[in-house]
MARNUDREN-311582 format. One record per residue (C-alpha): x, y, z. Coordinates in steps of 0.1 Angstrom, whole numbers. Layout:
<nodes>
> X;Y;Z
> X;Y;Z
...
</nodes>
This chain:
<nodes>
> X;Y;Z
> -360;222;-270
> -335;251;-268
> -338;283;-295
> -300;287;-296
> -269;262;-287
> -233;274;-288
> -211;249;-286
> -172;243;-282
> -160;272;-269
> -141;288;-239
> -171;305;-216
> -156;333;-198
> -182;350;-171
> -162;367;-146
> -195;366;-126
> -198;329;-117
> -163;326;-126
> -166;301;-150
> -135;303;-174
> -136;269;-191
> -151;248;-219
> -190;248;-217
> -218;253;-239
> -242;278;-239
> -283;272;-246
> -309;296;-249
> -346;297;-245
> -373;327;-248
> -343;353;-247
> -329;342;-222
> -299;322;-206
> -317;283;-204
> -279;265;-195
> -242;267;-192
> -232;233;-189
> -199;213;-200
> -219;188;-224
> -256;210;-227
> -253;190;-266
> -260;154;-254
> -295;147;-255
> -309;184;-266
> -322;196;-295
> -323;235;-306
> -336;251;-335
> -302;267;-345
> -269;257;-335
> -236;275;-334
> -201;262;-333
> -181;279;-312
> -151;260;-317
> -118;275;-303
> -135;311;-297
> -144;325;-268
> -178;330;-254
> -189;356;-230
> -213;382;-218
> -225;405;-242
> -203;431;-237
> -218;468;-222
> -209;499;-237
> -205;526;-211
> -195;556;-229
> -211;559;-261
> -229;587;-286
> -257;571;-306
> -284;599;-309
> -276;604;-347
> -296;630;-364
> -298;651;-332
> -265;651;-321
> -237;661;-346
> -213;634;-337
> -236;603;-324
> -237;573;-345
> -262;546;-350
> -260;516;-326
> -277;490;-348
> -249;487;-370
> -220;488;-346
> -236;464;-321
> -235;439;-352
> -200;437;-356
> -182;441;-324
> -201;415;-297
> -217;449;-280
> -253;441;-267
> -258;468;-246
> -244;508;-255
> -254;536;-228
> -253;573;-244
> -232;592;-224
> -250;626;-224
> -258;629;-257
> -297;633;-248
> -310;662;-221
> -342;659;-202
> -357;683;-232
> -343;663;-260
> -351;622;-243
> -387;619;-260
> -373;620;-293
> -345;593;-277
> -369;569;-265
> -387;566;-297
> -361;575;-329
> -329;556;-316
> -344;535;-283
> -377;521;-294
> -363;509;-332
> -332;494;-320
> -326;455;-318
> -296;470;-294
> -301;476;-254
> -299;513;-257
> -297;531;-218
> -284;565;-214
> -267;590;-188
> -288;620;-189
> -272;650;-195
> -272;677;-169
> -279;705;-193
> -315;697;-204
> -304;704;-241
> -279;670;-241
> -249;677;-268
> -272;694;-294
> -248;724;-295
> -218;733;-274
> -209;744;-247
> -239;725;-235
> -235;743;-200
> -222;778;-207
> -262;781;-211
> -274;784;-175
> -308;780;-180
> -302;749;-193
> -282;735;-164
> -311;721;-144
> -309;696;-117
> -347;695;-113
> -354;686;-148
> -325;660;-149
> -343;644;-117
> -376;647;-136
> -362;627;-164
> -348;600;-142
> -379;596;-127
> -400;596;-156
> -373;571;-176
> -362;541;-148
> -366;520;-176
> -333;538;-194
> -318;563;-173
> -291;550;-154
> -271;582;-144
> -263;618;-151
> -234;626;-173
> -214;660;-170
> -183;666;-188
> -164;686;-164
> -148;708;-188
> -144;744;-202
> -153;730;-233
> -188;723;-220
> -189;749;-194
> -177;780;-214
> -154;803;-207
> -170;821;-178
> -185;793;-155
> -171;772;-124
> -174;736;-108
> -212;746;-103
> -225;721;-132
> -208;695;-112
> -224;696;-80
> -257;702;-103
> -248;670;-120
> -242;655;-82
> -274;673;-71
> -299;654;-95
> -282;619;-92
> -282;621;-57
> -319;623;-59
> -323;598;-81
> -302;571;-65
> -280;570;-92
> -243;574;-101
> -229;608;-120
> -205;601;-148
> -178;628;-152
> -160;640;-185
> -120;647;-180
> -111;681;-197
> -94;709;-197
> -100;731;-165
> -120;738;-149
> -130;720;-132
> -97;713;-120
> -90;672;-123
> -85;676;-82
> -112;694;-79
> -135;676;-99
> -125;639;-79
> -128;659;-48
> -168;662;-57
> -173;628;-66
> -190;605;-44
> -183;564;-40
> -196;549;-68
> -191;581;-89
> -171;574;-128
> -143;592;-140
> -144;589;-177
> -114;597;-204
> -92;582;-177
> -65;573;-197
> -62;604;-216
> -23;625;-225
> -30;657;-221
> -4;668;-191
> -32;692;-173
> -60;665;-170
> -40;633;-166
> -42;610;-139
> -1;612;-139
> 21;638;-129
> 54;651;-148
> 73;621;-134
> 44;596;-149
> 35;585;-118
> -2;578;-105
> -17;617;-86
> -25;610;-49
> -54;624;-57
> -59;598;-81
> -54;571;-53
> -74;588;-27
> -105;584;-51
> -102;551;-60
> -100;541;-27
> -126;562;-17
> -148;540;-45
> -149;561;-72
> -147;543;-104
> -122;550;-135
> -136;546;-173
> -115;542;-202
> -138;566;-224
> -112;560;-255
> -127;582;-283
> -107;604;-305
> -87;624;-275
> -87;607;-249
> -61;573;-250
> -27;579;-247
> 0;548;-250
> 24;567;-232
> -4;574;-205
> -17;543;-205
> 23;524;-197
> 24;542;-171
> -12;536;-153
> -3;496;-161
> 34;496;-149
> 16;512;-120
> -9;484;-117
> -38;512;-117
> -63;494;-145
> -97;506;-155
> -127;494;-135
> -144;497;-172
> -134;495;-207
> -153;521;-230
> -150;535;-266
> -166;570;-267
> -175;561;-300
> -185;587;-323
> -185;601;-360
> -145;608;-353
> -132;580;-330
> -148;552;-355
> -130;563;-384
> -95;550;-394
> -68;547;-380
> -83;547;-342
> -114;526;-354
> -124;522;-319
> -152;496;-307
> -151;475;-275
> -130;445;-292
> -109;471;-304
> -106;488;-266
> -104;455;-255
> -76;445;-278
> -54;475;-262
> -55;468;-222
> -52;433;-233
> -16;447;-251
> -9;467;-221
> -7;433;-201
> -42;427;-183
> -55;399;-181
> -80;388;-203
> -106;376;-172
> -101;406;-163
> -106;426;-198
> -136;404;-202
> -147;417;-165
> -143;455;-172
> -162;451;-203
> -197;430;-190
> -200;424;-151
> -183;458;-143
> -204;482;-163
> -232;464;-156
> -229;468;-114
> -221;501;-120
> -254;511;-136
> -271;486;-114
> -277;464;-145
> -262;433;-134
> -292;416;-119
> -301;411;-155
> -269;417;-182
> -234;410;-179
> -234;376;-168
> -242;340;-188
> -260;328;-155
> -292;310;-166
> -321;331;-164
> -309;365;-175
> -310;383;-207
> -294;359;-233
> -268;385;-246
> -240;369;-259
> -203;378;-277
> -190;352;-292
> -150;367;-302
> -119;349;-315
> -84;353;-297
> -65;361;-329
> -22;361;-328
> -1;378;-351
> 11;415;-358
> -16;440;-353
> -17;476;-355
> -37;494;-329
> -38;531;-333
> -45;559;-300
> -66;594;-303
> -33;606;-307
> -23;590;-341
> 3;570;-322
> 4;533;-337
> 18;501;-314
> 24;468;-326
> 2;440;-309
> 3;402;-311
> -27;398;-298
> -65;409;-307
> -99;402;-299
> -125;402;-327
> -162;396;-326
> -173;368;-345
> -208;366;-338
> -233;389;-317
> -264;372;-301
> -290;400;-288
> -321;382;-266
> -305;348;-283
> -309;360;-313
> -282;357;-337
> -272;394;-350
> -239;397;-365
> -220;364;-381
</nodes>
């Protein structure tokens, strides 16, 4: 007896690399089978047609602000994970070693969504701004304290390499800070794109393998990954091959069509898809959420395996998550997005109010959470 069935669709799981009819049986939260005919012979207690949609791994959030009510521009995750297929969101540096007791029990602890977080390197998180031009609050020892103290949820440390969060009078210095306390916790530092300084070089210089650029695909001409000519920085290529890893981080500044042409001409794709979803980038016309993010590279000409990879397996290695999410493979966490393939003419909108017409989109149709059925 299985708690959940989906059946008739096209699995996608990049990690066994099943792409293919199969259905999809859950038991006790977790994944029970992935079989071509799991239907003959079982019985479940709820049953869900899947029918010419595509089935995959919940899909993992890397970049998002959900500390609403302590953050100005955080949202609720509840809501969101509902309707967009997104099991698992990770605040990026919204919450500071000072603020992550009131995390853990207002947004983590009442959530049916897997909330994780990278810890900001300023102990105050994105309460007020510029969260580093405070330099007491810049605190590698504390961020390591909260890593220790939070394995369950802490899965990096977030710095937005920026005079917007450094003010006008500091240096690189909250970067290695940032590098400092993830070092010492074994974990990887996240890095905001902005405007300088850091310097883009001389923040990727900095970063170690395993390290995550996010806003990657942003326009501005200072703190792109392109030069004047649109083509892909050295620098850019150095630390990729070097194993530094490139977010999308789409939010409300930091997708660019004409940006994001060139990277994919180039062949130089995202090793994740994120939506730096907040109280602006939700809103009409950029609307963002992860089908919505999907939706875009899948516009841009990747491949959907591929789109399907960058949002589940992919973040999920990276935050060394994928022994348990990002994957269908039986015994893990039964997160599941169940999303239709939808053709037509589609407007999809980036953070700089620029609209392109798409024939293609992914939509969620149905969110399962621990094989529970969320969002229909």
């Amino acid at each position: 007896m299985y708690d959940l069935l989906i059946t008739g669709g096209t699995v996608i799981d990049p990690a066994s690399g099943l792409n293919g009819r199969a259905d999809v049986a859950t038991s006790d939260g977790k994944i029970a089978a992935v079989e071509p005919e799991v239907a003959r012979g079982a019985e479940a207690r709820e049953t869900l047609d899947a029918t010419g949609l595509l089935v995959t791994p919940g899909l993992v959030d890397l970049h998002a602000h959900i500390y609403p009510g302590c953050t100005p521009l955080s949202v609720d995750a509840d809501p969101l994970m509902a309707r967009s297929g997104t099991t698992t969101m990770v605040d990026c540096g919204s919450v500071g070693a000072a603020t992550f007791a009131g995390f853990r029990r207002y947004v983590v602890e009442p959530s049916r969504c897997r909330v994780l977080a990278f810890v900001n390197i300023s102990v105050i998180g994105l309460v007020a701004m510029p969260e580093c031009g405070y330099g007491r609050f810049v605190d590698s020892n504390a961020a390591f304290q909260c890593i220790e103290q939070n394995r369950d949820l802490v899965v990096g440390v977030k710095v937005r390499g920026s005079r917007n969060a450094l003010g006008e009078d500091n240096t690189i210095q909250p970067v290695w800070m940032a590098i400092a306390a993830a070092a010492a916790g074994n974990v990887p530092v996240i890095m905001h794109l902005g405007d300088p300084p850091p310097a883009l070089e001389q923040g990727l210089e900095v970063l170690r393998p395993g390290d995550i650029v996010t806003h990657s695909f942003k326009g501005q001409p200072v703190t792109r990954l392109v030069d004047h000519a649109m083509r892909v920085k050295p620098q850019v290529r150095a630390a990729r091959e070097r194993g530094i890893k490139f977010d999308i981080g789409h939010g409300s500044g930091s997708f660019s069509w004409a940006v994001s042409h060139a990277l994919a001409e180039q062949g130089f794709w995202p090793d994740t898809i994120s939506t730096d979803v907040h109280t602006s980038s939700i809103k009409d016309p950029i609307s963002i959420d992860m089908p919505n993010a999907m939706s875009k590279m899948l516009h841009l000409g990747m491949d959907l395996e591929a789109v399907v990879r960058a949002s589940t397996l992919e973040p999920a290695r990276q935050i060394g998550w994928d022994d348990r999410i990002g994957t269908l493979a039986p015994g893990r966490e039964a997160d599941v997005a169940v999303l239709a393939l939808e053709e037509g003419q589609f407007s999809l909108t980036d953070s700089y109010r620029q609209t392109e017409q798409a024939s293609r989109r992914l939509v969620a149709r149905h969110t399962i959470r621990g094989g529970q059925v969320i969002g229909a």
